[in-house]
C-alpha positions in Angstrom: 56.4 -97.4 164.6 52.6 -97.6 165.0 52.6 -93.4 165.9 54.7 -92.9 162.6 53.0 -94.9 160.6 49.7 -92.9 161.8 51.6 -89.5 160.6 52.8 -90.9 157.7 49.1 -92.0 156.7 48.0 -88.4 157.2 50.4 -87.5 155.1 49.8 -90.0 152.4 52.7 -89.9 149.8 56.3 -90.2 149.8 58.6 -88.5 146.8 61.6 -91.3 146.4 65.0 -90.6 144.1 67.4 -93.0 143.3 69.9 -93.4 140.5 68.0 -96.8 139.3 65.5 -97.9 137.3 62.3 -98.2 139.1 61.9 -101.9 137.5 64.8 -102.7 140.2 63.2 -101.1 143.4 59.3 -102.4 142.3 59.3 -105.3 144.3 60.1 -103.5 147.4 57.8 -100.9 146.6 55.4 -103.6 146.3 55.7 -104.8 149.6 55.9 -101.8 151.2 52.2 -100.4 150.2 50.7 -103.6 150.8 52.8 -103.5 154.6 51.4 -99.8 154.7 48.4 -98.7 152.7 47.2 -95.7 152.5 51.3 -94.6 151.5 51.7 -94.3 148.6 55.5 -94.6 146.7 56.3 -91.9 144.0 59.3 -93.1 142.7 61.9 -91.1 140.4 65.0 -92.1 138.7 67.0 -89.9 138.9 71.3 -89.4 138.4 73.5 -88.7 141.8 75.1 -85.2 140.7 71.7 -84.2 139.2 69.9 -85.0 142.5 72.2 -83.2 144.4 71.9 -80.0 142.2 68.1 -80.2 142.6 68.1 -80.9 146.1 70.5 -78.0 147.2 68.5 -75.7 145.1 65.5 -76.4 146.9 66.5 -76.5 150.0 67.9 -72.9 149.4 64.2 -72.0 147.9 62.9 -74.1 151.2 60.3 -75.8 148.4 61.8 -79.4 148.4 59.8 -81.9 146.5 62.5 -85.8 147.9 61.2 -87.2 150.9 63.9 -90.2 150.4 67.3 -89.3 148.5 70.2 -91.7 147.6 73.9 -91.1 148.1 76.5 -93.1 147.5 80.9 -92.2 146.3 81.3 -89.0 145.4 77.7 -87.6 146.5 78.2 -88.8 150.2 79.9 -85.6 150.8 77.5 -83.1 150.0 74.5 -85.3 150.4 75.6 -85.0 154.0 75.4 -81.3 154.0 71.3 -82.2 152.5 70.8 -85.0 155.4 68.4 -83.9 158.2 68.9 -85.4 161.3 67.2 -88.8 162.1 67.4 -90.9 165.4 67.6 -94.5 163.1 68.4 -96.1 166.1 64.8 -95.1 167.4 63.4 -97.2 164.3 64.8 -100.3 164.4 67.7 -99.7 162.2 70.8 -101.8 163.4 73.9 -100.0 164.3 76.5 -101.3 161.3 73.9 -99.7 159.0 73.7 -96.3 159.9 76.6 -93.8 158.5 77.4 -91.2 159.9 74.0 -90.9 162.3 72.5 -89.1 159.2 72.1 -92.2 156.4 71.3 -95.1 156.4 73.2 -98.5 154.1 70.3 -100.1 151.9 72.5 -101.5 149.3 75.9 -102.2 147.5 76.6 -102.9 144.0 80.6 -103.2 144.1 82.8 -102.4 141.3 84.1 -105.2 139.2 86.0 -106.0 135.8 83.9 -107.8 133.1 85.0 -109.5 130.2 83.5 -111.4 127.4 83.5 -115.2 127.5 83.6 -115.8 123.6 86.5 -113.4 123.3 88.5 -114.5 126.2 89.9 -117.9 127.6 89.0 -118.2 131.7 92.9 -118.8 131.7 93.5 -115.7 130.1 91.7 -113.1 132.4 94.0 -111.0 134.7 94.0 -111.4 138.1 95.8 -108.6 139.7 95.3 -104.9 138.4 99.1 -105.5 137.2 98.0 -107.6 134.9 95.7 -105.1 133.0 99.2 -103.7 131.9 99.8 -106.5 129.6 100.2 -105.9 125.8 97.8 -108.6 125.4 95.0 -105.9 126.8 96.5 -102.9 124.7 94.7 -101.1 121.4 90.4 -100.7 122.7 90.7 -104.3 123.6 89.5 -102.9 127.5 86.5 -100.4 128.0 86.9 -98.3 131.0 85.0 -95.5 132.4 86.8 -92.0 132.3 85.3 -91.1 135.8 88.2 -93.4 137.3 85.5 -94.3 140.2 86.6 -98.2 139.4 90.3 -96.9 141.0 88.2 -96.4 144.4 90.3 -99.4 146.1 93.2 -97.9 145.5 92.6 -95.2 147.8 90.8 -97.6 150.1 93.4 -100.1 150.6 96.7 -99.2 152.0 97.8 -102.3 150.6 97.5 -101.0 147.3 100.2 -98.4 147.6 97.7 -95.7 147.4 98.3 -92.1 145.3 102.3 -93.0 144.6 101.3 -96.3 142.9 98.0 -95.5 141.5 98.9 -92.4 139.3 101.8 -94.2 137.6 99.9 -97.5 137.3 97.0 -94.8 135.6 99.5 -93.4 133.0 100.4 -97.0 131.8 96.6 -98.1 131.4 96.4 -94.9 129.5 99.5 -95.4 127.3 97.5 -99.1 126.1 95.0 -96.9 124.6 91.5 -98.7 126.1 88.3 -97.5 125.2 87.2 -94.7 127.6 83.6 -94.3 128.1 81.1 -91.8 130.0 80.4 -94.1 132.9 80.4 -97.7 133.8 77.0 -98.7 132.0 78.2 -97.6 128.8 81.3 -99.4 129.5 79.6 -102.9 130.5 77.8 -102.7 127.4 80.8 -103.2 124.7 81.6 -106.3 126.8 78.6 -107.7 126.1 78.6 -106.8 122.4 82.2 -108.9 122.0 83.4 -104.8 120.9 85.9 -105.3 124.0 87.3 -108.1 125.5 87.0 -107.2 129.0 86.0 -103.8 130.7 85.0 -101.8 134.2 81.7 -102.7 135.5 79.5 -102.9 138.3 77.9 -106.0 139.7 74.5 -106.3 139.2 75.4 -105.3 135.2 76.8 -108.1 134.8 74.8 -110.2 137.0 71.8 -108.5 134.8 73.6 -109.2 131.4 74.0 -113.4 132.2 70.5 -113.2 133.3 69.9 -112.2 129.6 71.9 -114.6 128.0 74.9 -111.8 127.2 78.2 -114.1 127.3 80.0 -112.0 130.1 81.2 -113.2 133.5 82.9 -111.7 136.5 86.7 -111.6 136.3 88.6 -112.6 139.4 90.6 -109.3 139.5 90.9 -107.9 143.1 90.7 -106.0 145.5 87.6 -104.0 145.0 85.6 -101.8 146.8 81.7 -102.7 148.3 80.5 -99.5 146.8 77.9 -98.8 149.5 74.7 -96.7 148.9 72.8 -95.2 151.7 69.4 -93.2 151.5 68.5 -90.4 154.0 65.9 -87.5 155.0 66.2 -84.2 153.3 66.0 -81.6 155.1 62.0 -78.8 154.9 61.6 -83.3 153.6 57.4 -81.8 152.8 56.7 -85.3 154.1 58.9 -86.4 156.8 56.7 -89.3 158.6 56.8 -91.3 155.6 60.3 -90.9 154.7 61.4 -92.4 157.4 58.7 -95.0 157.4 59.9 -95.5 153.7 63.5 -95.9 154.9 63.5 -97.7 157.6 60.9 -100.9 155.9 63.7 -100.5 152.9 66.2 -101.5 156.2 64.1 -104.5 156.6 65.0 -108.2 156.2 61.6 -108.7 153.9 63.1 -105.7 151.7 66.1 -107.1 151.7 65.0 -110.0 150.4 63.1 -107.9 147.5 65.8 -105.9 146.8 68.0 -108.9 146.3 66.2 -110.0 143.0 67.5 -107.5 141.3 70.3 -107.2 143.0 70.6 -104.0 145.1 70.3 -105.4 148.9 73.3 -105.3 151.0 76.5 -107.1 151.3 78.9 -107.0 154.5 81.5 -104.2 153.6 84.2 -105.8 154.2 85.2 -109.4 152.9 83.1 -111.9 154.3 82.4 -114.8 152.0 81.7 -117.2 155.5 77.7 -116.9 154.1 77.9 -116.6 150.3 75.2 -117.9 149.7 72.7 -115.0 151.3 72.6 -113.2 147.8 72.7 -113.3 144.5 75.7 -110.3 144.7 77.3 -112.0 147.7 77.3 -115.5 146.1 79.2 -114.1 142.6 81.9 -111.7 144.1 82.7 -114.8 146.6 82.7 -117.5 143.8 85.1 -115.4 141.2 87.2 -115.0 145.0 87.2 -111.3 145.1 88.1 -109.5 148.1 86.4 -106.0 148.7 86.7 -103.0 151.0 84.4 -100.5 152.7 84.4 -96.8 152.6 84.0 -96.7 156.9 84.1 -92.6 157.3 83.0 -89.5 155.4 87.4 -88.6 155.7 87.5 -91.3 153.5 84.8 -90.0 151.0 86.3 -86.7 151.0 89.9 -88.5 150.0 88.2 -89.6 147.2 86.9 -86.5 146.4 90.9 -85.2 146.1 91.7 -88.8 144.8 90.1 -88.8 141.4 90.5 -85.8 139.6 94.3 -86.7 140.0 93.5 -90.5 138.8 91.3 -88.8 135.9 94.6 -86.9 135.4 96.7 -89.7 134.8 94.3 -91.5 132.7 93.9 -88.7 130.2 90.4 -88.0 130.6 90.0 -85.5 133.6 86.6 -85.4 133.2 85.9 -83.5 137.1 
């Protein structure tokens, strides 16, 4: 660590994109040029698809400007093709957090349902993805987002029937007329207006929205999914040394921590609520008793690729 620390001084910058604020990654940024000075973090928010797009085209051009990219659902697949290959093992990072030898787990924000606590009775809120079909949630009463990406555990979970159950259980969500939106911010934030009742979210939205006050809380509708997000090396990376120095200190336990505050550190991926108390993330999905699965293989990924233009499909929007 000492030699790539050394190379990664020479080199002196590192070019990190994420789909997040960079509010939510400061305090680990933080940490890591006061752990490693003389690196500094240019950080870039920046949306999964679009990073893809720019990366590919780069690499074609062989003029990349991301040391550190972020995939995670549907961009695990061609991120993978992007990946260049790192020994993680070599630096420190455990096992269970390295995917596919190529990328590396730093956080999950798992896909929940929302609603608003003014608007709805705790006895009210549906427990079982069955009980979204109720009347009672029919006429823009639910936002949802059109991407169908809050289906994942369907595909996940055998349990769950899979494609035969899903597609039908689609076209009656449909048929109640919800509110469809773009994507899953723009669907949390209805539900904490009191324009919907309940809605498709993702974790640390909501976790982000009681912090403010909004009157929203996690419903106890499950299973979900852990919706894991790795980072990893581009390949012709123009600063390599510090990549992985960037990565692997974002692996860290003190990171972790950071990371945690604003909740984007990890979770285990499969249902484990023995230590619920580790994080703020961990501690909510365990207290409103959800039970979540992992994506464990880039097969699975590339199911989901099939899986949710024919969910889109069947909920009318078929966005692609």
């Amino acid at each position: 660590m000492s030699g790539l620390y050394t190379q990664a001084k020479k080199e002196g910058v590192v070019y990190w994109s994420a789909p997040k604020p960079q509010a939510q990654m400061q305090s680990a940024i933080d940490l890591f040029t006061k752990k490693y000075p003389g690196v500094q973090v240019k950080y870039t928010n920046t949306k999964a698809p679009d990073q893809v797009s720019q990366i590919k085209l780069e690499q074609a051009a062989k003029k990349v400007t991301v040391d550190v990219g972020n995939a995670g659902g549907l961009t695990v697949v061609p991120s993978m093709k992007l990946a260049d290959n790192v020994d993680w093992a070599k630096y420190g990072i455990a096992s269970d957090n390295i995917f596919e030898k190529n990328m590396v787990y730093i956080w999950a924000v798992p896909k929940v349902w929302a609603y608003n606590t003014t608007k709805v009775k705790a006895s009210e809120v549906p427990k079982t993805w069955n009980d979204l079909l109720n009347s009672r949630w029919s006429g823009g009463k639910v936002s949802i987002e059109s991407r169908a990406s809050f289906m994942t555990v369907w595909d996940l979970d055998s349990g769950m029937g899979g494609e035969g159950k899903a597609l039908p259980w689609a076209k009656k969500l449909n048929a109640l007329k919800p509110h469809y939106t773009d994507n899953t911010t723009q669907s949390e934030a209805p539900i904490e207006s009191g324009q919907v009742d309940m809605g498709t979210s993702l974790i640390n939205l909501v976790l982000s929205a009681q912090k403010k006050g909004a009157p929203v809380a996690v419903a106890p509708l499950s299973p979900t999914n852990a919706n894991e997000a790795y980072l990893y090396v581009p390949k012709y990376a123009p600063h390599p040394a510090a990549a992985v120095l960037l990565t692997s200190f974002l692996s860290s336990a003190a990171a972790q921590a950071a990371l945690s505050k604003s909740y984007n550190s990890r979770i285990p991926v499969s249902t484990d609520c023995s230590n619920a108390g580790q994080t703020p993330v961990l501690k909510a999905i365990c207290a409103a008793g959800l039970k979540w699965y992992p994506t464990k293989s880039l097969a699975q990924y590339q199911s989901l690729s099939a899986f949710f233009p024919k969910a889109e499909k069947a909920l009318g929007t078929s966005v692609g």
